[in-house]
C-alpha positions in Angstrom: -32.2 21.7 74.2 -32.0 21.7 70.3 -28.3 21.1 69.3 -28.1 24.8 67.2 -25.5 23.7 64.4 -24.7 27.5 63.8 -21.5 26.6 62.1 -19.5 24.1 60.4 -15.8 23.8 60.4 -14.1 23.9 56.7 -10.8 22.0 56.4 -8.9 25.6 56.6 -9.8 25.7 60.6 -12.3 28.6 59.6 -16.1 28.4 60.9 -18.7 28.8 58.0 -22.4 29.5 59.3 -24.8 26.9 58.3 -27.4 29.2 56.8 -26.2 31.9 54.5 -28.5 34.2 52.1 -28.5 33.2 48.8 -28.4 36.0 46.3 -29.1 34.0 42.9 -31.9 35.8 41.0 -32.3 38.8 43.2 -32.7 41.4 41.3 -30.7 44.6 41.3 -32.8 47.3 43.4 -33.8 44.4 45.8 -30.9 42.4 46.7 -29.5 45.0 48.8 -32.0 45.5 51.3 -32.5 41.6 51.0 -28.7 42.0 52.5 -29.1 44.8 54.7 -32.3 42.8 56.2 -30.5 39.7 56.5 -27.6 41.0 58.5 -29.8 42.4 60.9 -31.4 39.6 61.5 -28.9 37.9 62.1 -27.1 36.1 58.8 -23.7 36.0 58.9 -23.1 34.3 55.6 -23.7 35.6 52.1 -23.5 33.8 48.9 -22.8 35.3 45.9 -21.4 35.1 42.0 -19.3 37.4 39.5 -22.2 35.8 36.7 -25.4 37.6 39.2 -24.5 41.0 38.3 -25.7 42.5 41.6 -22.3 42.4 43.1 -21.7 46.0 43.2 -25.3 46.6 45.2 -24.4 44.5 47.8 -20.7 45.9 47.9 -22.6 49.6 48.8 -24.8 47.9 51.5 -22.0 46.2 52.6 -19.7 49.0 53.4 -22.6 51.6 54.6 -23.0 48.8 57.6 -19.2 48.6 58.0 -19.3 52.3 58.5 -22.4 52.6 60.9 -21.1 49.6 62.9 -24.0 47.2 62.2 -21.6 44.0 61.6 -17.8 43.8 61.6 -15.5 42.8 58.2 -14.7 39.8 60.2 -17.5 38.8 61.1 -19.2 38.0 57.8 -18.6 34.9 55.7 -18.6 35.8 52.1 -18.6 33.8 49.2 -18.0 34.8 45.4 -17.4 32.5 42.4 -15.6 32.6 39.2 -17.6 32.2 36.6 -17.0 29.9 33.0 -15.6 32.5 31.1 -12.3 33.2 33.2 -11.7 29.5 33.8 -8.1 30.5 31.5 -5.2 31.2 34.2 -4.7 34.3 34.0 -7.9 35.4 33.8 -8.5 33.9 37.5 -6.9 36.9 39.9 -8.7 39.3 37.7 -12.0 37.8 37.8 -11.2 37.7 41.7 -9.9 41.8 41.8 -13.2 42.6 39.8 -15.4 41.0 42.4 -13.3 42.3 45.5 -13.4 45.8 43.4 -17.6 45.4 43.6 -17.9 44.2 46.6 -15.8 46.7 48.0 -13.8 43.9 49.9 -10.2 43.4 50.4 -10.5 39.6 50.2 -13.1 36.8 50.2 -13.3 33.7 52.8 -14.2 31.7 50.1 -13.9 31.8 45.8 -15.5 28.5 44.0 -15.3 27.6 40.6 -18.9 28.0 39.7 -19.0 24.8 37.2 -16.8 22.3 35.9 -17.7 24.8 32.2 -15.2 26.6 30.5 -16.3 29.3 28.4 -15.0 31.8 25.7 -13.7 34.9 27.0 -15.8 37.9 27.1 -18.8 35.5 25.7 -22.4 35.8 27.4 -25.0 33.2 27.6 -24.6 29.5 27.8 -24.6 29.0 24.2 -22.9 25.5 22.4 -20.7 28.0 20.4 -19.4 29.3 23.5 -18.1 26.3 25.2 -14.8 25.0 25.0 -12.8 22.0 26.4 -11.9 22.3 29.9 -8.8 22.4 31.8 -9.5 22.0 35.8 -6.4 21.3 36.6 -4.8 24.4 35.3 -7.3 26.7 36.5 -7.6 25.2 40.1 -3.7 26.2 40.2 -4.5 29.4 39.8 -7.3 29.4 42.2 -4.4 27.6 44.8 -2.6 30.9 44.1 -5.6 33.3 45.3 -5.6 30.9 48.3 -1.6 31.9 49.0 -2.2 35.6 48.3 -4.7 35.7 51.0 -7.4 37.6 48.9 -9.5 34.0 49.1 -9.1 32.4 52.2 -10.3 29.3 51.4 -10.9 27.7 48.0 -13.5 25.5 46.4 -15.9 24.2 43.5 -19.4 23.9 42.6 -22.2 22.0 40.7 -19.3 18.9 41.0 -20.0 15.4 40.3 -18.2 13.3 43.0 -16.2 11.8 40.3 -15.1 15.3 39.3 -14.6 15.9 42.9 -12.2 12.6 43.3 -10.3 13.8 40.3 -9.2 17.0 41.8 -8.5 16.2 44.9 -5.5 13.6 43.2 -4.1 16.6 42.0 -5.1 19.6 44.1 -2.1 21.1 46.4 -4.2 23.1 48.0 -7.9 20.7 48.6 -11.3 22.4 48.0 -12.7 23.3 51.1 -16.1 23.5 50.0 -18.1 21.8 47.2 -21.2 23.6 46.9 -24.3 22.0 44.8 -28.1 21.8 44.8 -29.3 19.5 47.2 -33.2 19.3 49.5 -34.9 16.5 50.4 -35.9 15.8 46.6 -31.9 15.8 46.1 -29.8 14.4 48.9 -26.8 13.8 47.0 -26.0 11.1 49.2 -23.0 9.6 47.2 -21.2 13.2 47.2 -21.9 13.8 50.7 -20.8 10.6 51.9 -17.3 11.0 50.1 -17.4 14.3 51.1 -17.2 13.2 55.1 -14.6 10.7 54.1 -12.6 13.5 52.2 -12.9 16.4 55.1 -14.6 18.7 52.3 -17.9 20.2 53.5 -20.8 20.5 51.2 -23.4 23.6 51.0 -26.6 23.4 49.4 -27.9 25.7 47.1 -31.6 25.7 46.4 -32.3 23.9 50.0 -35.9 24.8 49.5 -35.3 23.5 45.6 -35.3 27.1 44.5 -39.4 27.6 44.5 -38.8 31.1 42.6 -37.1 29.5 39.2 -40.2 29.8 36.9 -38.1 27.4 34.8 -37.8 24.8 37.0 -40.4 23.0 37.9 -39.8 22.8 41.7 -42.5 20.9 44.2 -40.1 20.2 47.0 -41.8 22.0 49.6 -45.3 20.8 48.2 -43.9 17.0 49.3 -45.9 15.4 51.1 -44.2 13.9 53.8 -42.3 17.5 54.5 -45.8 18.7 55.0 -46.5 15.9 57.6 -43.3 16.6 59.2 -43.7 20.1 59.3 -47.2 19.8 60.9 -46.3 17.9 63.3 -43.4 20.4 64.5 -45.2 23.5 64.0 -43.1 24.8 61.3 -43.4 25.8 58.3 -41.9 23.0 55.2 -38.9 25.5 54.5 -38.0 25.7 58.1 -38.2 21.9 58.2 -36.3 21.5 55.1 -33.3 24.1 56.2 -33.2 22.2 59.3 -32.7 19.1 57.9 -29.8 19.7 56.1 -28.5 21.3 58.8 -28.9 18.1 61.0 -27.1 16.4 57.9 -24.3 18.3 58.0 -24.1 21.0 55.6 -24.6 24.3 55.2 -27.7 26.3 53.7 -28.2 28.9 51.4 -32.3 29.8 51.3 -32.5 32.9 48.7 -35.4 35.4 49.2 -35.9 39.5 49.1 -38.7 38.9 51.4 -38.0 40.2 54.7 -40.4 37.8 56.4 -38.9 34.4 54.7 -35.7 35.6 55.3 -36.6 36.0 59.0 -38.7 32.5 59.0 -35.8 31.1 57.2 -33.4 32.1 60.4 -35.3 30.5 62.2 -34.0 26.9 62.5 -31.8 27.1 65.7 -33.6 26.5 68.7 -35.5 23.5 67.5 -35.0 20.2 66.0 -36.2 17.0 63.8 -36.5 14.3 66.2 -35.0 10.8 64.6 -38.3 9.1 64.4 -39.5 11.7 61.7 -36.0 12.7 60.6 -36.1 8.7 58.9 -39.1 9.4 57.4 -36.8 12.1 54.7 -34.9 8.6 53.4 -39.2 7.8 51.9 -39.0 11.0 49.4 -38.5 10.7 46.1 -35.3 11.9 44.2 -34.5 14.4 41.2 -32.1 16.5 40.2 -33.9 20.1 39.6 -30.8 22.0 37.9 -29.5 19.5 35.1 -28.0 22.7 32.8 -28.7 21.3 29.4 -27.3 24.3 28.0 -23.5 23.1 28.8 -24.6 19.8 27.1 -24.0 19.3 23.1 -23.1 16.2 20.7 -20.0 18.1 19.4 -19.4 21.6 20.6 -18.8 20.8 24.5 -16.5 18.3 26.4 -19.7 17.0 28.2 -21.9 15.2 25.1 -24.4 14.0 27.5 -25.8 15.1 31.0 -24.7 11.5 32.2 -21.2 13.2 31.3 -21.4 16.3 32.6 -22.9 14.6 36.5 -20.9 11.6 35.7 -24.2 9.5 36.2 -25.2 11.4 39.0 -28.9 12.8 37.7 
């Protein structure tokens, strides 16, 4: 019998499921029944961001199934993140009471700092104007502080080099729990995750299926060949194969879709697994980061004058 790897263990004691729905780029009008569908399948774990602006949507879904008993509060997992433009102390516990206001929540089990990006206040977009130097240190206190006041129950960062990782864990009181980042078979970040086991932080992996719906990415990881084999061979489909695989890696997934039959298909990764034989065959496929965000790159206006900066090499 397939070993399930339902859930992980964060350094906090809680249990976060391995597969969670992403909600990144689901529009407003679908992401809620994306959520409602989800839950009753079966998800347990849903990802989302202050910078998504569909927070509110799934707050309303979320509380209808609170109140017609479909799922309990404590039963979910739910993520949020603060976003670049509230990186300034204290601007952190607001940017956290806005999301708990949408989401209808009293607290969240975990808050991330959604990139190592400080922006200007109240600006929108990603643009070089916008971008100012960063100061993780000062904000991660305050994120330490939502951890003590309960409203986050654990704390964490994402889209973090592992030398930015390192750094704050020197400094951090309180250690990230959670360091979540893109990573599929294209992108095993095996550096990160390796000093991520060594470190007790656990990593989650946005765009496991290397986020096929980003028209401006240009994404083949489920077209890879040796996926394909692998999947043939098992009798599932490449996304199932690819979920699975990071879940036999160790870390969580977060496949994002409004389709109620991928989100279905993408649940179902439990009661199967990669054997080791073909499991060996992932360390063959080729590497690249997909998500590189140029756009918090520039000569003079940001801290990070390269992309070898801002991944610290890691690209």
């Amino acid at each position: 019998m397939a070993n399930a790897i339902r859930y992980f263990e964060l350094n906090t004691g809680a249990k976060i499921p391995s597969v969670g729905l992403g909600t990144w780029q689901a529009s407003p009008g679908l992401v809620g029944d994306a959520v409602a569908a989800a839950v009753k399948i079966g998800y347990r774990h849903i990802d989302c961001a202050q910078i998504y602006g569909n927070e509110k949507e799934i707050g309303a879904v979320l509380k209808k199934m609170f109140e017609d008993n479909v799922v309990k509060r404590e039963e979910l997992f739910i993520t949020s993140k603060l976003w670049c433009t509230d990186h300034d102390p204290q601007d952190v516990p607001d940017a956290l009471n806005r999301t708990l206001h949408d989401l209808q929540l009293d607290y969240v089990d975990l808050y991330l700092m959604h990139w190592p990006v400080r922006m200007k206040k109240g600006s929108v977009g990603a643009k070089p104007e916008n971008l100012l130097p960063v100061d993780i240190p000062s904000t991660w206190k305050a994120m330490e502080a939502l951890y003590d006041s309960g409203k986050a129950r654990a704390i964490g960062v994402s889209n973090f080099s592992t030398k930015k990782l390192a750094d704050l864990l020197e400094l951090a009181r309180v250690p990230p729990a959670v360091v979540q980042v893109e990573c599929h078979p294209s992108w095993r970040q095996t550096k990160l995750r390796e000093f991520c086991k060594s470190k007790g932080v656990h990593l989650t992996a946005y765009s496991p299926l290397g986020s096929p719906g980003t028209t401006w990415l240009k994404s083949d990881v489920l077209k890879n060949p040796i996926l394909n084999t692998v999947a043939e061979k098992l009798g599932k489909s490449p996304a199932q194969v690819a979920l699975r695989w990071g879940l036999q890696m160790g870390n969580s997934v977060l496949p994002k879709s409004t389709n109620e039959g991928r989100i279905r298909e993408n649940y179902e990764v439990f009661d199967w697994s990669i054997p080791d034989d073909l499991f060996a065959k992932f360390s063959e496929i080729e590497q690249a980061r997909l998500l590189t965000a140029p756009f918090f790159v520039h000569e003079t206006l940001s801290p990070y004058k390269s992309l070898e900066e801002l991944w610290d090499g890691e690209i």
